[in-house]
C-alpha positions as CSV (number, residue, x, y, z in Angstrom):
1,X,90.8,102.9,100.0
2,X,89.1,106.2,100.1
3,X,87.0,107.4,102.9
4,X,83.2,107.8,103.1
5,X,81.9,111.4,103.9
6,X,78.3,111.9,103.9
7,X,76.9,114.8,104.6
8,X,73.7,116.0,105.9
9,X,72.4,118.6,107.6
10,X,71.3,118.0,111.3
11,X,69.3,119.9,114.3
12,X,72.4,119.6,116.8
13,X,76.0,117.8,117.3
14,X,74.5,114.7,119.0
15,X,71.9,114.0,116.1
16,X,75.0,114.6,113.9
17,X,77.0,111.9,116.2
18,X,74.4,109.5,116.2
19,X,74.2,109.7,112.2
20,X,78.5,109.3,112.4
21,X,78.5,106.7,114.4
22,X,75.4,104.9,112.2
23,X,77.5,105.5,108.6
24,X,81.0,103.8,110.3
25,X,78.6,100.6,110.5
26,X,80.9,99.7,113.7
27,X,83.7,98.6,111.5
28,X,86.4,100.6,114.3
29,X,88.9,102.3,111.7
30,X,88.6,106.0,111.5
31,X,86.8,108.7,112.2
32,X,87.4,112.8,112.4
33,X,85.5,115.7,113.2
34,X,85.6,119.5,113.4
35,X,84.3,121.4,116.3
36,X,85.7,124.2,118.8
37,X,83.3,122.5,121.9
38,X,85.8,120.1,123.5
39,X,82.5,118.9,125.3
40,X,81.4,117.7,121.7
41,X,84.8,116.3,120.3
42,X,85.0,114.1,123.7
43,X,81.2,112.9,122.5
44,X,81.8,111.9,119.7
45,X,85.6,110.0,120.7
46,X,83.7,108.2,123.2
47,X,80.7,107.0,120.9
48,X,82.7,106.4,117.3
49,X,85.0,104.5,119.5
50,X,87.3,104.1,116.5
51,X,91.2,103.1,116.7
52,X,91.6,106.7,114.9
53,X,89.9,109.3,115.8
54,X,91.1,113.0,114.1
55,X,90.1,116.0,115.8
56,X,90.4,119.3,114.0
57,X,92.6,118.6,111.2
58,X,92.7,116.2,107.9
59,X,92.0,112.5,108.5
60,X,95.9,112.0,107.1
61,X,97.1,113.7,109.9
62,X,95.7,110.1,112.2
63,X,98.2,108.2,110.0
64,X,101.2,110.2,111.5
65,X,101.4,113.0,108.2
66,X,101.1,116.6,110.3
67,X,99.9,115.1,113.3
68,X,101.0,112.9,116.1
69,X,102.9,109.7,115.9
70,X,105.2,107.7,113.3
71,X,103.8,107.7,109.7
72,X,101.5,104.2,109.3
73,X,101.2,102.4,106.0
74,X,98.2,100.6,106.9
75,X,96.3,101.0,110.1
76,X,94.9,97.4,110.5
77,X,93.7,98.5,113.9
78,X,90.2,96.7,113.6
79,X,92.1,93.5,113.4
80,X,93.5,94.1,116.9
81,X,97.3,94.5,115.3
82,X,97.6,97.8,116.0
83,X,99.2,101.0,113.9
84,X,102.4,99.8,112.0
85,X,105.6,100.6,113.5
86,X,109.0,99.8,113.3
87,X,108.6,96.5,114.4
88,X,106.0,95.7,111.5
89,X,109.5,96.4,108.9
90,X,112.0,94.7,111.0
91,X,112.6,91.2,112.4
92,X,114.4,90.2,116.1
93,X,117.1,88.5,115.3
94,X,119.3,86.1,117.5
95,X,122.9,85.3,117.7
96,X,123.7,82.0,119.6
97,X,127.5,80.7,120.6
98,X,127.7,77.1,121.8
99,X,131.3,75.7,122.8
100,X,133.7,77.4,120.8
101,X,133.9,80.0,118.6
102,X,136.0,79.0,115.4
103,X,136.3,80.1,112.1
104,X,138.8,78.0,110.1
């Protein structure tokens, strides 16, 4: 999977928004963007409204690699299953003792 970056020049952040949030297509996975207005960055969180959203640093770093959070192997965020975790590599398991407890 590799991610789509167009570019384009634009008049202001919100046109450049708009156009961000028109190439995601709605699809909810990722987004990023660079910008020392935190008025701008909260803008664009708000209207991308994807499940990762990486402010001021490489898109990797929303998988948990430099930024914040466990390192995710897949995402799968759109499909409501969340960011992997431990719990995606591990199983509950259950021990149950009825009567007695015999080994012969």
């Amino acid at each position: 999977m590799m991610p789509v970056l167009p570019v384009t020049a634009v008049p202001d952040v919100d046109r450049g928004i708009e156009l961000a949030k028109e190439a995601e297509h709605g699809f909810g996975h990722s987004a990023g963007m660079y910008s020392r207005n935190i008025e701008a960055l909260s803008h664009m969180a708000r209207t991308i409204n994807t499940s990762i959203f990486t402010k001021n640093g490489p898109f990797y770093a929303g998988l948990g690699e430099g930024g914040e959070g466990h390192s995710s192997f897949t995402i799968a965020s759109p499909t409501g299953e969340g960011l992997t975790g431990p719990v995606a590599f591990s199983r509950l398991r259950r021990c149950v003792l009825v009567d007695h407890f015999r080994i012969v």
